[in-house]
C-alpha positions as CSV (number, residue, x, y, z in Angstrom):
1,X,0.0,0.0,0.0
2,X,1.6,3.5,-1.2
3,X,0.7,6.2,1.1
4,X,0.8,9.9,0.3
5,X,0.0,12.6,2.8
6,X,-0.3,16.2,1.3
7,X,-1.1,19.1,3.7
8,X,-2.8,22.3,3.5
9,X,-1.9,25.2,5.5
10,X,-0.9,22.8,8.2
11,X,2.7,21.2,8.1
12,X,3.2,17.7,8.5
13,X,5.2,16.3,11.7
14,X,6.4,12.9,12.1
15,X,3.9,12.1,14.8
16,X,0.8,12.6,12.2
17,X,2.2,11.2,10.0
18,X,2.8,7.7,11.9
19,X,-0.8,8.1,13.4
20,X,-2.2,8.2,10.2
21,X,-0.2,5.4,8.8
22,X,-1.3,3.4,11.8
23,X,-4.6,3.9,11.4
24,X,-5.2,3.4,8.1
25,X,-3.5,-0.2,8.6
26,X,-7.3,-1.0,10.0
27,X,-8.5,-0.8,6.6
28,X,-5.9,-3.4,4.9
29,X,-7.0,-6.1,7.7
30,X,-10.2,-6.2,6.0
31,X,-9.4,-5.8,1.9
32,X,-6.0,-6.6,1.1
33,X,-6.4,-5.2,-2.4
34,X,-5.9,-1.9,-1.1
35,X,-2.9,-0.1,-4.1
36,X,-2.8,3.3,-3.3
37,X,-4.0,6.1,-0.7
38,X,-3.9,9.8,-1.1
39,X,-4.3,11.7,2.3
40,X,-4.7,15.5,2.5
41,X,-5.0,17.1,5.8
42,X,-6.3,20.9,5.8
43,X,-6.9,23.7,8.2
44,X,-9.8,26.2,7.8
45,X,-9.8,28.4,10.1
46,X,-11.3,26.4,13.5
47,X,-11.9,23.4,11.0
48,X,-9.9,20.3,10.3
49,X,-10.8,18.8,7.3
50,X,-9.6,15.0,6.4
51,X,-10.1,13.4,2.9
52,X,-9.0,10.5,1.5
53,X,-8.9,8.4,-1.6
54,X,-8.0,5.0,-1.7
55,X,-7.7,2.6,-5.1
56,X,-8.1,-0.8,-4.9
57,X,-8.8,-2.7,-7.9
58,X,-11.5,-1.6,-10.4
59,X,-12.4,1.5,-7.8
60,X,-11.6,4.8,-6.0
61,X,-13.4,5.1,-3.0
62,X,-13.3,8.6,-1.3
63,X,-14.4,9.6,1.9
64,X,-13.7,13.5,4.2
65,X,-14.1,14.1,8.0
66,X,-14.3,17.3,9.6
67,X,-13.4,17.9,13.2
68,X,-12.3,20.7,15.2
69,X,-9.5,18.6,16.5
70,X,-7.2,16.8,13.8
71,X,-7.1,13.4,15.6
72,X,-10.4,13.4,15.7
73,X,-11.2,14.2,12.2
74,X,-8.1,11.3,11.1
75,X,-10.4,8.7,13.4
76,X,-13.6,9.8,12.0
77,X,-12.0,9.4,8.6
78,X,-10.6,6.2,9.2
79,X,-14.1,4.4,10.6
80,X,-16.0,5.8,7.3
81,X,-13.3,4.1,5.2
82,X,-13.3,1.1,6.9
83,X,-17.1,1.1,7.0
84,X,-17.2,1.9,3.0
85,X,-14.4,-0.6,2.4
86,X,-16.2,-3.2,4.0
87,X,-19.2,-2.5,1.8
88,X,-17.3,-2.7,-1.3
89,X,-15.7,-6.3,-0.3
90,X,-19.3,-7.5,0.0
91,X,-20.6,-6.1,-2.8
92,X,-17.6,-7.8,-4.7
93,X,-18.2,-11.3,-3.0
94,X,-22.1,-11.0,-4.3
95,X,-21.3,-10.5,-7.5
96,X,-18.7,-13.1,-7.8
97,X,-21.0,-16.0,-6.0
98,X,-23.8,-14.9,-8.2
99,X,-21.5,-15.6,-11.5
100,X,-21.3,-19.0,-11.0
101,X,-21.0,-20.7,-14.2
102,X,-23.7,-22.5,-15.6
103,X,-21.8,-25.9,-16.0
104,X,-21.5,-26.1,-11.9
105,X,-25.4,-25.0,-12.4
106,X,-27.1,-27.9,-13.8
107,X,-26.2,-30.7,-11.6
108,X,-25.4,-33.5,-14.5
């Protein structure tokens, strides 16, 4: 998993930057097919705004948290990814147990 973590107005330190990378190690315990994730943490005024995109295979999946604390907003982030992650997993499990081919079909 390639990690990038861009920030605006806000200067990334070494201890975000671990917390985010140890967070985000939630999501690849439940899709390994995780390729990529683009992070970009940005201050706005009393906000702190947290978006992601992550690319797994056939599918970029983006989700933003907003929190007046950064840690918070990297946590609330983190548990709508995992959440959405999840989601997509299943959806891909349905759809390959519903392609069964039709020779395993019939029964003769």
């Amino acid at each position: 998993m390639n990690l990038h973590l861009t920030g605006h107005h806000l200067q990334i330190t070494p201890a975000i930057r671990d917390y985010v990378a140890a967070k985000l190690v939630r999501i690849t315990h439940h899709f390994d097919h995780v390729i990529d994730v683009s992070v970009i943490l940005s201050v706005e005024k009393l906000r702190q705004k947290v978006e992601a995109s992550v690319h797994v295979r056939g599918k970029d999946i983006f989700c933003e948290s907003v929190d007046s604390d950064m840690y918070a907003a990297i946590d609330g982030l983190v548990d709508k990814l995992d959440r959405t992650i999840i989601k997509h997993k299943e959806r891909n499990l349905e759809h390959r147990h519903a392609a069964t081919p039709l020779k395993h079909q019939g029964g003769e």
